[in-house]
PAMISE-471397 format. One line per field, with one value per residue (C-alpha): x, y, z; residue number from 1; chain; residue in one letter. Coordinates in steps of 0.5 Angstrom, whole numbers, always signed. Example, Ala and Ser with C-alpha at 12.3 -4.5 7.8 and 13.67 -1.06 7.14 Angstrom:
<pts>
x: (+25;+27)
y: (-9;-2)
z: (+16;+14)
nr: (1;2)
kette: (A;A)
rest: (A;S)
</pts>
This chain:
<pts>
x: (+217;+211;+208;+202;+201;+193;+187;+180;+174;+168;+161;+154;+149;+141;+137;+130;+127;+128;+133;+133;+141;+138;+142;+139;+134;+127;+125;+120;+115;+113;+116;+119;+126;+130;+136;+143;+145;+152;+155;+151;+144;+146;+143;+149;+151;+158;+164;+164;+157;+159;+166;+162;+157;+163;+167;+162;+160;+167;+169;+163;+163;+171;+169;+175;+177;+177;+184;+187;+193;+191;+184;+187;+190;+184;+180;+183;+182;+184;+190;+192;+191;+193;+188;+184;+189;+182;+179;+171;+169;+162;+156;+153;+146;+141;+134;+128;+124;+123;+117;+114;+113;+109;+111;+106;+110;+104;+104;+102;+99;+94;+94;+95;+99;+105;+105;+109;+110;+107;+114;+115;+121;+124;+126;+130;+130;+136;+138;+143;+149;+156;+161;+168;+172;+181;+186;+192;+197;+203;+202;+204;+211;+215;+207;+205;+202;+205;+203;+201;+198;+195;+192;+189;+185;+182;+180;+175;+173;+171;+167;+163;+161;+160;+155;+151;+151;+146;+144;+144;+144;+141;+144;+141;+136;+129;+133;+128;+121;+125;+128;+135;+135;+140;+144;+150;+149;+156;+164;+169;+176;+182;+190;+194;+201;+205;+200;+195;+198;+198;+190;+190;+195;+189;+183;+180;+181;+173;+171;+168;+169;+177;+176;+173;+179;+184;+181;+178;+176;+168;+169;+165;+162;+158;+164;+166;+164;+162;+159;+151;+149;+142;+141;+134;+130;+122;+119;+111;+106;+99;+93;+88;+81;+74;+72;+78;+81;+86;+88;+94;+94;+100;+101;+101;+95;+94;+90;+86;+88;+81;+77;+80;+76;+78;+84;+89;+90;+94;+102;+105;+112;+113;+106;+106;+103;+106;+106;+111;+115;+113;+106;+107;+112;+107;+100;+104;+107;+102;+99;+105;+106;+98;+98;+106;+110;+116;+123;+118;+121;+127;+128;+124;+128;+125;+127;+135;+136;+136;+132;+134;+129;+127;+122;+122;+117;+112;+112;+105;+107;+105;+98;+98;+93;+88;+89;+83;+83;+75;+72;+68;+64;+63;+60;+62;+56;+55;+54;+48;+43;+46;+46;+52;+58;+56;+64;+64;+62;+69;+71;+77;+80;+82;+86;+82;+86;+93;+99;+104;+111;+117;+122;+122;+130;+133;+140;+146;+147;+140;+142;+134;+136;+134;+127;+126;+126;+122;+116;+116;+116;+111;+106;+106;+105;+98;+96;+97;+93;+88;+88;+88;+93;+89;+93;+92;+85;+79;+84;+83;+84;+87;+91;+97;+103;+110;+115;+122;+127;+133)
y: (-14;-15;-21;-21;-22;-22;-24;-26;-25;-28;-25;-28;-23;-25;-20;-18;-15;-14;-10;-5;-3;+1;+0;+7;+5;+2;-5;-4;-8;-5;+1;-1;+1;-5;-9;-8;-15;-18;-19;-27;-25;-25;-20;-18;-13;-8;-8;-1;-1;-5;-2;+5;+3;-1;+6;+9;+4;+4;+12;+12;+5;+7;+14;+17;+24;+23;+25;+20;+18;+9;+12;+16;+10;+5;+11;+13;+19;+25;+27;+19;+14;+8;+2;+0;-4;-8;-10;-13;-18;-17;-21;-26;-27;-32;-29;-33;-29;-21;-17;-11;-4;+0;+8;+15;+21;+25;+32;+33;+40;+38;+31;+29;+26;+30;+31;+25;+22;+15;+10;+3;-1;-8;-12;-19;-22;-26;-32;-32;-30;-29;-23;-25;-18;-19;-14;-15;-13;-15;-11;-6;-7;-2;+1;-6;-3;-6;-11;-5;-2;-8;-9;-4;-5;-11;-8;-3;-8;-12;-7;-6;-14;-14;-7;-10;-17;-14;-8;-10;-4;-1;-3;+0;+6;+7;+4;+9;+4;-2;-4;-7;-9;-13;-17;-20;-28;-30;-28;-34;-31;-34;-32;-33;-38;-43;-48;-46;-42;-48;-49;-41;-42;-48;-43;-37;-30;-29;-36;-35;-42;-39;-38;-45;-49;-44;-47;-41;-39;-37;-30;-29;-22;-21;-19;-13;-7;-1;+6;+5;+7;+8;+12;+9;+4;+2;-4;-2;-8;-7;-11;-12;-14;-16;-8;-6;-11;-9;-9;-7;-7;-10;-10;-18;-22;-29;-33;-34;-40;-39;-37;-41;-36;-30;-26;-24;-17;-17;-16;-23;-26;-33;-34;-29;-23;-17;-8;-5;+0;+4;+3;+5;+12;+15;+13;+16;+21;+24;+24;+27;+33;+34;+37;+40;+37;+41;+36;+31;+34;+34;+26;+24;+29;+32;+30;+33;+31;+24;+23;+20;+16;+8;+3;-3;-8;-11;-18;-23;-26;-32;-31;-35;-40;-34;-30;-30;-28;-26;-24;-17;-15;-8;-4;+3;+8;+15;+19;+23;+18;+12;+8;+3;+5;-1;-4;-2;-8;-12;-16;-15;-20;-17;-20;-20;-22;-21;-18;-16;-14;-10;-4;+4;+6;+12;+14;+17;+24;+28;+35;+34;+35;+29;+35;+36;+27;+26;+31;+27;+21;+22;+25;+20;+14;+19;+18;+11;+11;+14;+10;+17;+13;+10;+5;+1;+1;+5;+7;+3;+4;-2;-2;+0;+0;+3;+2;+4;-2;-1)
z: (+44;+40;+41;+38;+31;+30;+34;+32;+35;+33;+34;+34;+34;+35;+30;+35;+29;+23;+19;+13;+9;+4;-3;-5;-10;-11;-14;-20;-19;-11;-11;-4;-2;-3;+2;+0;-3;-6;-13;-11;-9;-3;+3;+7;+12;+10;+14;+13;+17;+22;+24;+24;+29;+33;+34;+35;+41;+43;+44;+49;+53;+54;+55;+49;+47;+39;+40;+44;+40;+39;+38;+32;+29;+29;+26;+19;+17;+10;+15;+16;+10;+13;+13;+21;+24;+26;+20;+19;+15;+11;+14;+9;+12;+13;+12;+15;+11;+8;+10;+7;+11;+10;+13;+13;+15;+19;+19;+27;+26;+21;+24;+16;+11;+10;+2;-1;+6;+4;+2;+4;+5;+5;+11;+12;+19;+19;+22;+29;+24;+26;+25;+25;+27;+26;+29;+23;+28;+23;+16;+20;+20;+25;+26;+29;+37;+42;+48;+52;+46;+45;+52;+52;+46;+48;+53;+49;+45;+51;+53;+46;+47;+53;+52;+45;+50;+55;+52;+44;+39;+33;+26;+19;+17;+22;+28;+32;+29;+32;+25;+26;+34;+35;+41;+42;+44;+45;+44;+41;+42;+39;+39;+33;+35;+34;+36;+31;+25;+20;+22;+21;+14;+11;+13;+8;+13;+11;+13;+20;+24;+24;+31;+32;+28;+32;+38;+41;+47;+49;+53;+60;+57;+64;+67;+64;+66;+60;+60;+58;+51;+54;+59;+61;+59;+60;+59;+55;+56;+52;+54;+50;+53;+52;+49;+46;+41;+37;+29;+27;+18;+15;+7;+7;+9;+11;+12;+19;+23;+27;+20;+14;+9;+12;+12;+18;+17;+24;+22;+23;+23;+24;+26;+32;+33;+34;+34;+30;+33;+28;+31;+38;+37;+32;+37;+43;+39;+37;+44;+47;+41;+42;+49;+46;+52;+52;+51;+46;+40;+42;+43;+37;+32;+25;+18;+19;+27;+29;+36;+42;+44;+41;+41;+40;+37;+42;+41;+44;+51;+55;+52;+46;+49;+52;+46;+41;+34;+32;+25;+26;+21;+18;+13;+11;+11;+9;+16;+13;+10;+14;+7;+6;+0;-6;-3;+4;+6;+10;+15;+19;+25;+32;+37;+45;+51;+49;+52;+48;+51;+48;+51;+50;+49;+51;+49;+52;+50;+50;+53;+57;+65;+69;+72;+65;+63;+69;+67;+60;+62;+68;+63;+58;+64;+66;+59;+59;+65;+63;+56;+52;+46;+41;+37;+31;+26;+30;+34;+40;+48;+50;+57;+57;+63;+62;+67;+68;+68;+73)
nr: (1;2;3;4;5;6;7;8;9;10;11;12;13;14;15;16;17;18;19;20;21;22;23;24;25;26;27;28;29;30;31;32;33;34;35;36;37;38;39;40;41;42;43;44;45;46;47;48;49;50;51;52;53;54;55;56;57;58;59;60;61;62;63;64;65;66;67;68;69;70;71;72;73;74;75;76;77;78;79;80;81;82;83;84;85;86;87;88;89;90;91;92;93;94;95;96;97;98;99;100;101;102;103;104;105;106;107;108;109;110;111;112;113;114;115;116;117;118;119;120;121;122;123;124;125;126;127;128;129;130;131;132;133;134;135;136;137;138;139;140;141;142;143;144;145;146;147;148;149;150;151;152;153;154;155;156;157;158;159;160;161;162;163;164;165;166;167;168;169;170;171;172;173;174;175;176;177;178;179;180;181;182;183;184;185;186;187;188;189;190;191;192;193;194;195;196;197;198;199;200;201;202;203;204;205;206;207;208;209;210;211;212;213;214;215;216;217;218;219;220;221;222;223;224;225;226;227;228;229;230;231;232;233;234;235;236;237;238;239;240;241;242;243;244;245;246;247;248;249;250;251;252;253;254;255;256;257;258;259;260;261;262;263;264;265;266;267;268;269;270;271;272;273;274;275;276;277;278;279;280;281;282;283;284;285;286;287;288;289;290;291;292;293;294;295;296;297;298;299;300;301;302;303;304;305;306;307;308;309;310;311;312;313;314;315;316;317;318;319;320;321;322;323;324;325;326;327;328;329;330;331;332;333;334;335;336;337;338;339;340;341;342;343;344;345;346;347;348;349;350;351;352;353;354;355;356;357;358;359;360;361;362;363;364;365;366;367;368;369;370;371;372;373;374;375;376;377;378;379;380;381;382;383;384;385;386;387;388;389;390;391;392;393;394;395;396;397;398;399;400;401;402;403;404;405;406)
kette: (A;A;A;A;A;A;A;A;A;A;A;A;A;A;A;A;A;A;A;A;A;A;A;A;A;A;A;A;A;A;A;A;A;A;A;A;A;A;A;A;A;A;A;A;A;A;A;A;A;A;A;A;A;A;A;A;A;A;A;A;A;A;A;A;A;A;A;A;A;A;A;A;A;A;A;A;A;A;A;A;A;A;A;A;A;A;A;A;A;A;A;A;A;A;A;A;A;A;A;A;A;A;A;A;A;A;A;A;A;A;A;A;A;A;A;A;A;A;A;A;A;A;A;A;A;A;A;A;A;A;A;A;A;A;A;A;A;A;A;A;A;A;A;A;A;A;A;A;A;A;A;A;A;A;A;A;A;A;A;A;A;A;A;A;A;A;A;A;A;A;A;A;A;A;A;A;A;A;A;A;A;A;A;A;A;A;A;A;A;A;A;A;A;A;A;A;A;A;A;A;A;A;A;A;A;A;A;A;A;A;A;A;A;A;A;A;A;A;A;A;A;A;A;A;A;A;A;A;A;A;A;A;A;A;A;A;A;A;A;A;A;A;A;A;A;A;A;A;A;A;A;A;A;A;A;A;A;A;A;A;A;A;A;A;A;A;A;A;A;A;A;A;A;A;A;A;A;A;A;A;A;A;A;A;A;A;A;A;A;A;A;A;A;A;A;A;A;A;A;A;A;A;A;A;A;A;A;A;A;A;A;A;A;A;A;A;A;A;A;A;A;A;A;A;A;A;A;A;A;A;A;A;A;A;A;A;A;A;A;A;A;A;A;A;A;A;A;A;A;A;A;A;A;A;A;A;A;A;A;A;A;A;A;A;A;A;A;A;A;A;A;A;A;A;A;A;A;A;A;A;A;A;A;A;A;A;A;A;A;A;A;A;A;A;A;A;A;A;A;A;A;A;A;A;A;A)
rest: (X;X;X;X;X;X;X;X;X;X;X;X;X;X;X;X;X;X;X;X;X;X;X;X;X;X;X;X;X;X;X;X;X;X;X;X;X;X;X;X;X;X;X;X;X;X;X;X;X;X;X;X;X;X;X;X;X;X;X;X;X;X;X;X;X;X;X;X;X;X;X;X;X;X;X;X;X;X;X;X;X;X;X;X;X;X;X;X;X;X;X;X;X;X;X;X;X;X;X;X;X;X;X;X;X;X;X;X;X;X;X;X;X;X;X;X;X;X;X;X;X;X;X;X;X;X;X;X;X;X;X;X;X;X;X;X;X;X;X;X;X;X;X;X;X;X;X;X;X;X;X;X;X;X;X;X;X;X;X;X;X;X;X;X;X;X;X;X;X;X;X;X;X;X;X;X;X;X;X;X;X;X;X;X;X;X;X;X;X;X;X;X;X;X;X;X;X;X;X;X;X;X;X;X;X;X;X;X;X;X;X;X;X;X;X;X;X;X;X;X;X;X;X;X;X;X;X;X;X;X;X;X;X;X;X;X;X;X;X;X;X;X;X;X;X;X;X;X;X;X;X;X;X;X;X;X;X;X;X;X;X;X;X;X;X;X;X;X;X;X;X;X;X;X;X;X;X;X;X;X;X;X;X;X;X;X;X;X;X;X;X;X;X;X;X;X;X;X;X;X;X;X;X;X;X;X;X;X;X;X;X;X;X;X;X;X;X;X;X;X;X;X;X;X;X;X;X;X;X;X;X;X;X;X;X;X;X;X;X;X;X;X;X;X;X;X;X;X;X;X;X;X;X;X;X;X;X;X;X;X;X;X;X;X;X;X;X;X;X;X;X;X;X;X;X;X;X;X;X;X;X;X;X;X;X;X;X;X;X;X;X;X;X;X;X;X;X;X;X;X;X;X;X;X;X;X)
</pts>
């Protein structure tokens, strides 16, 4: 007997970063790739985007053959045309801001711009936002699965939560820059019955407090067990000191909270420092690809192959009160007569005694064996030892520690 008519979740995610959805075309004023929005201006993420990352996430944390039978029925296809029994709502969100990111594409052999390399993009930081997720278990007449059927399931869909609960995922384009890093917070669960079926009848199937109304119940995400989309983890942590302070350029400047009539060049977001991962992958990218460690390439990808390895972006941690931002003036001089460019005079603002912290991931499913892992990353962490990475504007060697979370 099929007892269950439909199920609800309703998933709070925590945006880490920034994300960019492309809607394929550039604004006019800035050229920048611009983020997908709603016929009312809204930003959004498509359900289409979710349900593709959820799949994609639950065929590897359950282990599945594609050709599992149940699996087939959630993933329509040319041969099978009925709708997804489980169905994701579009996500309206709430940007606590939109940024403007500049990207170079260099060509590391000749350690230059790639011909028409420079683009920018837009990004939105969404506040806390809930997803709410639907298994319509009765517009399928005598094609609604069975309890069985539907144990199993939620199963799967418990090891989705429980996987973006602690390890968080990608969503969105330059995912390996640290765009788009986002965790689950927390999972509301409710079951359509005869207790609620009239609070379910006077509620939009897109309004995201159905959970709530139906009085639903949070899951206990730590106690399902799942197949990790990461296969290692490192925590980065960059120190900046007294003779290696550190300017990482932005699009958008500030005004200094140190010097009032100079501007920040430093990235900010909400007031706080931090290193893109963009900033990062290039600088130890191009350590790594100058002394051709064998395997590199094969994580990072190229134009036409995705890579399997990811950096966040690294944020400034319990170092507010010590960390100094202290305006530097330079000039610009012709290296032969030591004269100064009529211009060339500028003021920049570095940041000393800070330390910023972030991860670098990587994925499941690299063909590298574990020798081949190992010499990689034992490379870099020498050269990290040995501050042979310069990172940001001047190319500065703070100290830089690497270390592998279990």
């Amino acid at each position: 007997m099929n007892k269950t008519l439909r199920l609800f979740w309703a998933v709070e995610l925590e945006f880490l970063s920034p994300i960019h959805i492309g809607k394929g075309s550039s604004d006019a004023y800035m050229g920048a790739a611009e983020v997908v929005q709603n016929g009312a201006s809204e930003y959004v993420i498509p359900g289409t985007s979710l349900a593709g990352l959820f799949f994609s996430k639950m065929m590897l944390s359950a282990k599945l053959d594609q050709e599992d039978a149940l699996l087939k029925r959630l993933l329509p296809d040319d041969q099978n045309a009925e709708a997804s029994p489980i169905v994701f709502r579009t996500v309206v969100l709430k940007p606590k801001g939109d940024y403007l990111r500049d990207r170079v594409r260099i060509d590391r052999e000749t350690k230059t711009a790639d011909d028409k390399a420079k683009f920018s993009q837009w990004e939105v930081l969404p506040e806390n936002t809930t997803v709410l997720i639907e298994l319509d278990n009765v517009s399928k007449g005598s094609r609604r699965l069975s309890e069985d059927k539907v144990s199993i399931l939620k199963g799967w869909i418990n090891q989705v939560f429980a996987s973006w609960h602690k390890e968080g995922f990608f969503i969105g384009a330059h995912s390996s820059v640290g765009n788009g890093f986002t965790k689950v917070a927390k999972v509301k669960m409710s079951t359509l019955n005869k207790d609620n079926y009239q609070v379910y009848l006077n509620t939009a199937s897109t309004d995201t407090q159905i959970v709530e109304k139906m009085q639903g119940t949070e899951l206990d995400l730590a106690s399902f067990d799942f197949i990790p989309s990461f296969k290692r983890r490192y925590r980065l942590i960059i120190k900046t000191g007294l003779h290696d302070p550190l300017l990482i350029k932005g699009n958008v400047f500030y005004p200094s909270k140190k010097n009032p009539e100079t501007d920040a060049a430093f990235i900010n977001r909400d007031g706080r420092p931090y290193i893109p991962g963009s900033s990062i992958r290039g600088a130890i990218s191009s350590f790594m690809e100058k002394y051709d460690v064998p395997g590199w390439k094969e994580l990072t990808g190229d134009t036409d192959r995705a890579g399997r390895i990811m950096f966040t972006d690294l944020s400034m941690i319990d170092s507010e009160a010590k960390a100094e931002f202290i305006q530097i003036e330079r000039h610009a001089e012709d290296q032969l007569s030591r004269a100064i460019y009529g211009s060339g005079k500028f003021d920049e603002e570095r940041v000393f005694n800070a330390v910023f912290q972030g991860e670098i991931l990587l994925a499941s499913g690299n063909s590298l064996e574990q020798e081949s892992l190992e010499h990689i990353f034992g490379f870099l962490k020498d050269g990290l030892r040995h501050r042979l990475i310069g990172l940001g504007s001047g190319a500065a060697h703070p100290e830089m520690t690497l270390e592998e979370v279990k």
